[in-house]
N, C-alpha and C positions, 0 to 999 in steps of 0.2 A: 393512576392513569388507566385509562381503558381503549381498547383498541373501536369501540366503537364509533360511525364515524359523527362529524361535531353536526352541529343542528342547520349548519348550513347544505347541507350532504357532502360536503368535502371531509374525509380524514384527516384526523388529527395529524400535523409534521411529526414524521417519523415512527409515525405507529403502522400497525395491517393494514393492509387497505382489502374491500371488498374484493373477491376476485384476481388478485394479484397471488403471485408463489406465498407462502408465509415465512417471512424471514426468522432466523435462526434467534436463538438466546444469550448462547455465549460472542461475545467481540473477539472471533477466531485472531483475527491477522496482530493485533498487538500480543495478544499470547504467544502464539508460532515464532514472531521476531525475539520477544525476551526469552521465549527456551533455545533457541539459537542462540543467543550472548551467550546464558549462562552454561550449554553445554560446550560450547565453542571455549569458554575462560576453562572450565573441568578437565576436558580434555587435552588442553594447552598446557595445563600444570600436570598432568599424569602421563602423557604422551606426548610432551614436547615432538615439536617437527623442527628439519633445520629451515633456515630461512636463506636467501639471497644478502651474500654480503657485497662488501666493498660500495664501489660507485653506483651500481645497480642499485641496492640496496637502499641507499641513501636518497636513488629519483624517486623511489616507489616510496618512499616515507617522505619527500614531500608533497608526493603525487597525490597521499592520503589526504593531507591536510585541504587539497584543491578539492577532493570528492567529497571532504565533509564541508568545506564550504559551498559546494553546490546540495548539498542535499539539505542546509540549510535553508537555503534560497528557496529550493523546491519547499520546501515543508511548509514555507512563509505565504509561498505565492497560492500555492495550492489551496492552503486554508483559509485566506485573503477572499480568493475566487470563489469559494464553499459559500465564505460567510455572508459576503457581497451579494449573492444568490440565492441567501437566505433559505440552505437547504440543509439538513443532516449531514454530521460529519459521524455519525451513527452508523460502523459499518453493516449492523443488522437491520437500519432504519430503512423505511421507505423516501425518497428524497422525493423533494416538492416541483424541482425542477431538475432539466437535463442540464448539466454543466460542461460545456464545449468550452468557454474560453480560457486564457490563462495557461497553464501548464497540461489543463485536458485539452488542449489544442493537438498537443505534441505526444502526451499517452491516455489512455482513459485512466491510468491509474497512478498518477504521478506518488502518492502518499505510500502506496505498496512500490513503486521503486525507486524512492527515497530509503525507507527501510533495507532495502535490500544493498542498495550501495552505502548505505551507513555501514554494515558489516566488513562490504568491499574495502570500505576505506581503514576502517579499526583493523583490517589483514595487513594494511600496507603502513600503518604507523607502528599499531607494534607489532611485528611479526609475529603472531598468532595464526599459523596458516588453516588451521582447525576454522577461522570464520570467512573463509572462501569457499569451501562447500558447504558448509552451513548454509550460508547466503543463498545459493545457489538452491538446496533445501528448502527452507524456508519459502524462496521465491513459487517453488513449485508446488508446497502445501498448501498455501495461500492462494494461489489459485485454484486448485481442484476444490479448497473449505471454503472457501469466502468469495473468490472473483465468479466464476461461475455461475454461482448461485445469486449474484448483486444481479450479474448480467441478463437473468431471468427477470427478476425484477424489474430492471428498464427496460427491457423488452416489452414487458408486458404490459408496464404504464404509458411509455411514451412509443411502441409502436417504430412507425417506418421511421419517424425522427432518428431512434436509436438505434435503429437498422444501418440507416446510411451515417450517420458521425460514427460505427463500430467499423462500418466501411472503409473511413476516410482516414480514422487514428486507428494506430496498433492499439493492443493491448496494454504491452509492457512498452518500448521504443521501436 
């Protein structure tokens, strides 16, 4: 593939585009979430923390189950609304269009916090409490490696459109 652009003057989906920031190489934010799991499981087994017992205990481990069934949903609708839109789900890509509906109604970044409450929720089924600040981590790696730098990006493609939808949605909720 080449980032040059195709014969109609438009860019290729998801490659550089002339004039635009030039996006990154590595797919930072799924990296950043699996080193979170995996130090979060390391740390849990070397440095066990205690956990919330009894009734407490027991709403927050079902409570987990309700957070991974919503991060489901988001992950569904999320990429539904991508694909429907016919844009990059290529965190380093260039997207073809601005994505406002759907779950980008409610955050610009519904897929970075789905990941993020996936962790939330893996603390609260099995008490792991090592993936609540992770989570927490993560969330904020992933924006200063990867959100930031998208947000240059649409900035820079799509202008006052993305001015005012960054306006209207949060970032995160």
């Amino acid at each position: 593939m080449t980032d040059k652009p195709a014969k109609s003057g438009l860019a290729k989906p998801g490659l550089a585009t002339p004039g635009l920031p030039k996006p990154g190489l590595i797919p930072w934010p799924p990296l950043i979430y699996i080193a979170a799991i995996a130090i979060s499981i390391v740390l849990g087994l070397l440095y066990p923390l205690p956990w919330i017992g009894d009734l407490l205990g027991d709403l927050l481990f079902a409570a987990g189950f309700v957070v991974l069934f919503g991060v489901a949903a988001l992950w569904f609708t999320a990429i539904r609304t991508m694909m429907r839109a016919k844009t990059t789900m290529n965190p380093n890509g260039v997207p073809e269009h601005l994505v406002t509906a759907g779950p980008f109604g409610i955050s610009r970044n519904p897929m970075y916090l789905a990941n993020t409450l996936l962790l939330i929720g893996v603390t609260f089924i099995s008490g792991v409490v090592w993936f609540l600040p992770l989570a927490l981590i993560a969330a904020f790696v992933t924006q200063k490696v990867a959100i930031e730098k998208e947000e240059k990006v649409l900035f820079a493609k799509f202008g006052k459109k993305y001015r005012d939808y960054a306006k209207r949605v949060r970032r995160w909720i």
